[in-house]
Structures are given as structure tokens and as C-alpha cells.
N, C-alpha and C positions, 0 to 999 in steps of 0.2 A: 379213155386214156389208153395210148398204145402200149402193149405188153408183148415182153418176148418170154422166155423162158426164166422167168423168175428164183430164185434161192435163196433162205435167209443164213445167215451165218452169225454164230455165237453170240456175238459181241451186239446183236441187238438190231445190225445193219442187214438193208435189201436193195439189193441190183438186180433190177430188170433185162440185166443183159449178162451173157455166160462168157468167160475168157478160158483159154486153157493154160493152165498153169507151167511156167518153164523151169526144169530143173536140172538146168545144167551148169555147172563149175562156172565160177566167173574166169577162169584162164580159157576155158573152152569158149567163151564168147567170141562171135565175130560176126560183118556187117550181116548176114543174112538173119542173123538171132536178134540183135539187135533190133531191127525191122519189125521182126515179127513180136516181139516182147511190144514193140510201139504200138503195131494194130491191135494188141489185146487188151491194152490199156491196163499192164502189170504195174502196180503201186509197191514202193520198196517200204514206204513208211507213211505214218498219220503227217508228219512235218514236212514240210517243204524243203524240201534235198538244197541244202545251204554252206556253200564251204563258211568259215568261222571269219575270215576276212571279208566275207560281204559285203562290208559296211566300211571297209575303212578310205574307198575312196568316198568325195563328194558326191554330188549329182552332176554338177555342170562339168567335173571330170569325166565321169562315167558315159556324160551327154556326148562330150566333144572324142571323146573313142571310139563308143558305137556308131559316132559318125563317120570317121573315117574307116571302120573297118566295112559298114552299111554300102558306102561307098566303093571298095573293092572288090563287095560282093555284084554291085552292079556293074562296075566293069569288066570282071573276069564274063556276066551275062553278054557282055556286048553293048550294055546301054550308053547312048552318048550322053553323057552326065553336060554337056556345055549346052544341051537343050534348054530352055526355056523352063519349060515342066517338068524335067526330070532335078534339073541342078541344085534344088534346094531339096530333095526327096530325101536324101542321107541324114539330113538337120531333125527335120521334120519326124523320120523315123525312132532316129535317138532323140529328141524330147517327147513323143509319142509313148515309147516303152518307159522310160526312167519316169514321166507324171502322170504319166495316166494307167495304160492298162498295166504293167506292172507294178505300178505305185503300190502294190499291196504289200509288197514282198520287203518293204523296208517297217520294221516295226514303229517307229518315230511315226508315220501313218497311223498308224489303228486309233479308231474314233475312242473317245472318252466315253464309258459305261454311267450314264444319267440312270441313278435309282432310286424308288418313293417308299416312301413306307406305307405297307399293305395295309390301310386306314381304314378303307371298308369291306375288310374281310371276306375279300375276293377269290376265292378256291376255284372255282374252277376252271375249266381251260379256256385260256385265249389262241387266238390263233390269227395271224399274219399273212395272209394268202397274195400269192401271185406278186411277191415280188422280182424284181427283175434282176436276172441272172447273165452279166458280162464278162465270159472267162476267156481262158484259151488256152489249147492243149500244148500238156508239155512234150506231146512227141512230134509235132507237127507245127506250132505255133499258130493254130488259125482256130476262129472263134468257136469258143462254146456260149450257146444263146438259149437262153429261157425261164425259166420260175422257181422263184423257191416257194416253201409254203413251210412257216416255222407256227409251233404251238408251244407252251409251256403253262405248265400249272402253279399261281405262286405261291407261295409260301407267305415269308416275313414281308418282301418286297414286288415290287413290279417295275417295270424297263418303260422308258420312255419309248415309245412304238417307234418310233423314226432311228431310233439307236437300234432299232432290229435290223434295218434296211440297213445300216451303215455298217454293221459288222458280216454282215450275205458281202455287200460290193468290197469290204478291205480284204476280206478271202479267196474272193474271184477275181481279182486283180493282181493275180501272178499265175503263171505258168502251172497248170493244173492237170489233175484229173478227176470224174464228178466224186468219184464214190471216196477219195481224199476232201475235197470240198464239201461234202456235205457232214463227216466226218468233225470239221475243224470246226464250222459251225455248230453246230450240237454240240459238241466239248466247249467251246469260249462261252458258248449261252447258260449251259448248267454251272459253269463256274461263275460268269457275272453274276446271275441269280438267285444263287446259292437254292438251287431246287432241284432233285435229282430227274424233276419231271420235263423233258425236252423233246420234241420232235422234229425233225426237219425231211422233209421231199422235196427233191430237188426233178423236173422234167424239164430234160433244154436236149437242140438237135447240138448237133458237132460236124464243124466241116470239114476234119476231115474223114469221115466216113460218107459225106454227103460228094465232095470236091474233089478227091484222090480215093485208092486202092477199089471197094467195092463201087463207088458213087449211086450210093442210094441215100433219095432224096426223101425217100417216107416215113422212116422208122425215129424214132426218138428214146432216150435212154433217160430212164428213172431209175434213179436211188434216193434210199430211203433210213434214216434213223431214230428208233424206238428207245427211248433211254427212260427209267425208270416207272411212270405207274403205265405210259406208254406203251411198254412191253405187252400188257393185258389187252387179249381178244378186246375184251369188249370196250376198251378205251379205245384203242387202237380203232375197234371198227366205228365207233361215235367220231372219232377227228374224219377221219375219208368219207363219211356220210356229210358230216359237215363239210369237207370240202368239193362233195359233188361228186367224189371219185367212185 
């Protein structure tokens, strides 16, 4: 597993990768701060930054806007939109975002939590590896790719295994960053399952650190959340042995 300079911080959470913190006035902001707040992958909250009107257009509203503004954005490039292949790109774009990779971000989405009762008195950990992880960064818009690996200890109940997978892809299906992503996960998983025991790691590349600014193609960014008996060395070092790590 690739590691950079590791830290763990209070709340239980660990990034494989160091940012430098910016603290300057938000009147003193301007595009050169901006920028660089984007390549450090600064997180202003656990929640996905949402004005309160989000939701009050439809979809096929929202579809047929981002297409024509999709489309302006191609023309101010130069592209001849009467091409062949280009001409349907701005459709295709805005039903792209609004159903699929963004589809996370409208909560009418989020899968139904299927729960059993803990019948044959199941304690100890399970654990969910290598599910697949299809996000995309919100300073850049371009894909974050690669695995989650979630555990929980249960309690009264247990999750239908396939509702794990579906609550990783409703979180990773908006405009993200990992160590928010891995964040919202672990929080919706201890609340569905009423167990304070949750863990999630998250290891995916990002293009844009691979595609633009440094373009390095080797490195990969882990984070990670320890929540409840989790926290403990030796829980903690039982799940990464079990996952190979």
C-alpha cells in the first residue's frame, strides 16, 4: 500500500497525504488562493457544500440547462458543435452529470437501509473489501478511482452486504473530496446500524494530481476512519491484517 506522510487527527480520521492549511480572510481571497486551496484538497465541512434551493428545479430542467450552458462552454473553446460528434456532446454531458455521476447529490437517491435482526449472534467484525470507488473532485471535476474497504461490528442488527456497496456509490456520486467521502460513509453506516463500531479506508488515484498541476502518475491517496471499538490498536491492527494491508 502506497504511503506518504501520514497523520491521524482527533476525530478518529487518517490521510495518507499532508495539505497546508490556509488561513486567510475570506475577503482576502482571490483566484491565486483559490487555486491553491483546490490543489490542497481543503474541506470546509463533513456535508456536501449545497445551497438550500438545490432541489427545487427538476431534473430534465436542470438537464436541458446544463446543456445549453455545456454547450457555450464549447463554443467559447472553439469547438464546431455542427460536427457530427461533437453536436450531441452538451445532451449527453448534462444527462451524464444530473443521472449518473452526480446522481448522488440529490437525496431522493440514497438507497433504502435493508436491516436483519442479529439472529445468530454475530459480534464480530465483518468487513466489505475492495469495493469500487467512482467519484470526482470538486476542484477539478475529474475522476477519483478506487476502493473502499468498510468493517462494522454488529450489535442488535446487520446490513444487507449489497446496501454497503450502495451507500460507498450514493456518496461518491457527487462532487467530492476522499477524506469528506470517507467521512460520510462511516457516519450514515453507524447511524443505519445503530453500532458505534464502523470503519472505512478508502485508497483511489485522482486525476487531477495524475492529469494537471504536478502530473504524477504513481502516488495514490488513503484515507481512513476508525469509529468506535475501531479506535483500539489492536482492533484496528486485526482489520489491516485482515485486509492484507
Amino acid at each position: 500500500m502506497k504511503t506518504l506522510n501520514g497523520h491521524f487527527t482527533k476525530n478518529g480520521n487518517h490521510t495518507d497525504h499532508k495539505h497546508n492549511g490556509c488561513h486567510h480572510h475570506h475577503n482576502d481571497l482571490d483566484l491565486e488562493l483559490i487555486e491553491h486551496i483546490g490543489d490542497n484538497h481543503h474541506i470546509t465541512s463533513i456535508d456536501t457544500p449545497l445551497r438550500q434551493d438545490a432541489f427545487d428545479l427538476d431534473d430534465e430542467t436542470k438537464i436541458a440547462l446544463i446543456e445549453e450552458h455545456f454547450a457555450e462552454i464549447m463554443n467559447i473553446m472553439g469547438l464546431d458543435l455542427t460536427d457530427d460528434s461533437l453536436k450531441g456532446t452538451p445532451r449527453r454531458v448534462a444527462k451524464m452529470y444530473i443521472k449518473e455521476i452526480f446522481s448522488g447529490l440529490n437525496p431522493a437517491n440514497k438507497p433504502a437501509i435493508t436491516l436483519f435482526d442479529n439472529k445468530y449472534d454475530y459480534h464480530e467484525m465483518l468487513i466489505e473489501k475492495d469495493i469500487t470507488v467512482h467519484s470526482n473532485c470538486e476542484h477539478h471535476f475529474v475522476p477519483i478511482i478506487g476502493k473502499a474497504h468498510v468493517a462494522y461490528i454488529p450489535r442488535k442488527k446487520v446490513i444487507g452486504l449489497s446496501k454497503i456497496n450502495r451507500l460507498v456509490q450514493f456518496f461518491s456520486k457527487r462532487p467530492q473530496v476522499q477524506e469528506r467521502l470517507t467521512v460520510q460513509i462511516a457516519q450514515e453506516l453507524r447511524k443505519a446500524l445503530q453500532t458505534p463500531d464502523v470503519a472505512v479506508i478508502i485508497e483511489a488515484d485522482h486525476a487531477c494530481v495524475m492529469m494537471r498541476g504536478v502530473q504524477d502518475c504513481g502516488s495514490s491517496t488513503i484515507t481512513a476512519q476508525y469509529l468506535g471499538a475501531f479506535e483500539r490498536p489492536e482492533v484496528k491492527n486485526e482489520l489491516l491484517r485482515l485486509l492484507g494491508k
